[in-house]
N, C-alpha and C positions, 0 to 999 in steps of 0.2 A: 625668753622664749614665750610668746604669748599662748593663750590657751585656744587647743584648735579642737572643733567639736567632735563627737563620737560618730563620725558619721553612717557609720555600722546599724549601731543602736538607734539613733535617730529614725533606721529605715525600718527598722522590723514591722511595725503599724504598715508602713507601705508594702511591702513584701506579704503580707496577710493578707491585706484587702487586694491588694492584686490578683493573687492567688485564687482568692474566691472569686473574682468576677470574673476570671482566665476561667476556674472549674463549672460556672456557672454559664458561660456561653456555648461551651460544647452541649450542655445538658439542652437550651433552648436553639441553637442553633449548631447542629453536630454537621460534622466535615465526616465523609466516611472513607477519604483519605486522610486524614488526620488522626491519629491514634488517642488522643487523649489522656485522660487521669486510669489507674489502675490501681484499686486500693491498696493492696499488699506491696507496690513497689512507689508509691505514695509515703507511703505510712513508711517503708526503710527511707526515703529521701530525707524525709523529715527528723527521722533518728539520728543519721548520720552528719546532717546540719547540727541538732541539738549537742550531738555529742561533740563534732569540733569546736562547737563553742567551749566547752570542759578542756578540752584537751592544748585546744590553742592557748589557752590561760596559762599552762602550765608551761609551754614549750616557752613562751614567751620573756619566761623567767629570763634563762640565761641568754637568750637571743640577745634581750637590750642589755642584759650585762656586756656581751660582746660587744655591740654595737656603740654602747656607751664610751666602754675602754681604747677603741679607735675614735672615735670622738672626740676624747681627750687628747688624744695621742696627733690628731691632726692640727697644723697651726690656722688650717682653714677655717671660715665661716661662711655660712647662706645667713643670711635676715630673712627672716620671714614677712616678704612686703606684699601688697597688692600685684607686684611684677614679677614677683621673682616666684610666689605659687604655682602660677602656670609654667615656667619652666621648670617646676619640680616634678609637678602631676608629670610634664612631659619626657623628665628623664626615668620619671619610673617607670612610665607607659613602655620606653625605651628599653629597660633591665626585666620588666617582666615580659616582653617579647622573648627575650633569652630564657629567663624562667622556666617559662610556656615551654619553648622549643625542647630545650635540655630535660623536661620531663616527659617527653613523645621518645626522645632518642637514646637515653641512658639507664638502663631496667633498673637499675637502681631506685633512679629516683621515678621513673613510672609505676613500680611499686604503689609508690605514696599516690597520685597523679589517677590513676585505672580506675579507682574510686568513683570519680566522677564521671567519669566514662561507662560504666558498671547498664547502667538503665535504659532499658528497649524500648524507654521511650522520652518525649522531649517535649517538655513543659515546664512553668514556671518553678515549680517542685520542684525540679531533677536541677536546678542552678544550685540548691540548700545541699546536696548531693557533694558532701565537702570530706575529704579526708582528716583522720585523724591524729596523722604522721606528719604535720605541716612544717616540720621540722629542718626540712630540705630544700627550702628555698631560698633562706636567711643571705647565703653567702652572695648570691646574684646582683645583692644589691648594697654589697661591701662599697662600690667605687660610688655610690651616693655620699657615704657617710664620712668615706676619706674625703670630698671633695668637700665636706663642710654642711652638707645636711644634716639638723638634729635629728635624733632617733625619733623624735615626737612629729617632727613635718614630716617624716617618712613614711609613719602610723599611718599618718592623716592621710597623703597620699595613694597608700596600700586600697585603705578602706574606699576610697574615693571609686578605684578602679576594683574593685570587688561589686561596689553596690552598682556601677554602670552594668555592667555586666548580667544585672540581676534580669535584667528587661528582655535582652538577646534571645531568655531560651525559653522561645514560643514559638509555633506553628500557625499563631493566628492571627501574626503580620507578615505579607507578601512583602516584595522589593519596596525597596523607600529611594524616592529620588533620586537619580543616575549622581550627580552633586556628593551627597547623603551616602553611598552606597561604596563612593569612589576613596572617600576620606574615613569613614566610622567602623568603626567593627559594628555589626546591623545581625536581625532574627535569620536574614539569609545568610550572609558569610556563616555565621556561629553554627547553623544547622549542616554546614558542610564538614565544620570541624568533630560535630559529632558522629558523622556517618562513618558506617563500615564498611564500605564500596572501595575498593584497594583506588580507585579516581583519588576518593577524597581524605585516606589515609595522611596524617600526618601532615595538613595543611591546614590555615588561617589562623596561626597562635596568637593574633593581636588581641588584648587588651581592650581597649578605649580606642585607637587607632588601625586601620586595614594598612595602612602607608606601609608598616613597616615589612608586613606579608609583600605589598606590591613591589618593596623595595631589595627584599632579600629571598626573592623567589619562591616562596611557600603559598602565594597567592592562589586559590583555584575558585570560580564563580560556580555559583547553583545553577548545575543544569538537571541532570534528573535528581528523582524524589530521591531524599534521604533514607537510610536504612540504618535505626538508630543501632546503639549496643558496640560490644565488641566482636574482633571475630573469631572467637568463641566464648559464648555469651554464660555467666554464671548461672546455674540452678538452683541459687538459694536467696532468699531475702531477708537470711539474719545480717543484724549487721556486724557484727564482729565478722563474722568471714568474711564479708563483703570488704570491712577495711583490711583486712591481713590476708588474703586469697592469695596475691601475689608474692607476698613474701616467703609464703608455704612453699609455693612453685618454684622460687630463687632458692629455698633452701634444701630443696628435694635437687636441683641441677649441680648446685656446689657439693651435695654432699654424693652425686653420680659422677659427677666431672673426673677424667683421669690426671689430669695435670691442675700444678695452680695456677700455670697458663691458663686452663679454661676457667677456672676459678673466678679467676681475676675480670675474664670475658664477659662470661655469665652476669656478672655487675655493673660492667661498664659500656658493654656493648648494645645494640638496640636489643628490644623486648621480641622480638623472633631470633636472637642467635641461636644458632644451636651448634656444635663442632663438627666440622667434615664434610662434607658435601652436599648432604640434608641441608644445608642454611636457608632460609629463606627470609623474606623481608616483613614478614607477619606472623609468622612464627602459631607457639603454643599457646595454653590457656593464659587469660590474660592478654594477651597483645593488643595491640592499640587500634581502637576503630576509631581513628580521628585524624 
């Protein structure tokens, strides 16, 4: 298995200077449709990044343990060649479209997921806006590793489509190339995915790729301005509540819920269930503006 770079770490120097010339352009050249930088939900952005980094260390333990022990367990192999990388990047790109989706649709795992969704507003900051629960994604991309990817191309791939991603969440690129716009997950698609406008609820989870939104119906193009945040938006910017908010509120419904029928709902159903005839598709604190 060859050695494939950190491309994570590689980016942070770029992610910095980004950052500052993103915050520095509003300062000389401000959009007053554009919301910009806010210190206090700035400064949580950046905790919350910091702190995933700590936290993903540790989950990470037994993830590759797992990952590992299927590994073994499969008679498959990928080689990691010049050819065969691009079709890795593209089955990940592939299993994190599911990812994505399954944490929009499953309160459980939007729990973890809401986090980044959390911030009323949308800038290069609010991409670091990372949960600390990352614990809930691992299984997604089980049928990689049966098929013979190492856990280490997989790393590699992960971070690949994390650090694409980094660029998307800004306001201070308009459309790019009809071409461009039609194949790439871009600053426009991704600000549709943040908005809280029931339009644009629950739409555009690709990755690195739009294809798979265009392909699996979750497609929807920027027409009017976004309204960042969720809809109903937190009043706090510690971060500790901000990662565990939702958990409070799944355990406040499981522990009201009359059956473990709803129990069971509460967990597995979208992030607005509620029992009985009240249900709605956006539901309570927490629900998804994306």
């Amino acid at each position: 298995m060859p050695n494939l770079p950190d491309v994570v770490l590689w980016s942070i120097p770029a992610f910095v200077l980004l950052t500052v010339v993103e915050l520095a352009s509003f300062r000389f050249h401000p959009d007053r449709d554009e919301q910009g930088y806010a210190g206090r939900d700035t400064a949580t952005s950046l905790t919350m990044g910091l702190g995933s980094l700590l936290f993903d260390a540790g989950w990470k333990i037994p993830i590759v343990a797992v990952y590992s022990a299927l590994y073994e367990l499969t008679p498959l192999r990928v080689p990691v060649l010049w050819w065969t990388v691009p079709l890795m990047l593209l089955a990940q790109d592939f299993c994190y479209y599911w990812q994505h989706r399954g944490h929009h649709v499953v309160r459980v795992l939007w729990a973890c997921h809401v986090v980044h969704h959390s911030s009323r507003h949308y800038n290069l900051s609010t991409a670091l806006r990372q949960p600390w629960t990352g614990a809930t994604s691992w299984v997604f991309y089980v049928p990689m590793v049966l098929a013979g990817v190492h856990p280490a191309a997989l790393a590699f791939c992960s971070s690949v489509n994390l650090v694409y991603q980094f660029w998307i969440h800004t306001e201070r690129i308009d459309r790019l190339p009809a071409p461009v716009e039609y194949v790439l997950n871009t600053p426009s698609h991704h600000r549709v995915h943040h908005a809280s406008q029931g339009g644009y609820l629950d739409r555009n989870f690709g990755g690195i790729l739009i294809l798979w939104d265009r392909l699996f119906g979750s497609f929807t193009p920027e027409t009017i301005r976004p309204v960042y945040g969720l809809t109903k938006n937190l009043s706090t910017f510690n971060p500790l509540l901000v990662a565990t908010h939702e958990y409070a509120a799944i355990a406040r419904d499981l522990a009201a819920a009359d059956s473990w029928g709803d129990r069971l709902r509460h967990l597995t159903k979208g992030p607005g269930w509620q029992p009985g005839p009240a249900t709605t598709a956006t539901g309570p604190e927490g629900s998804p503006a994306c």
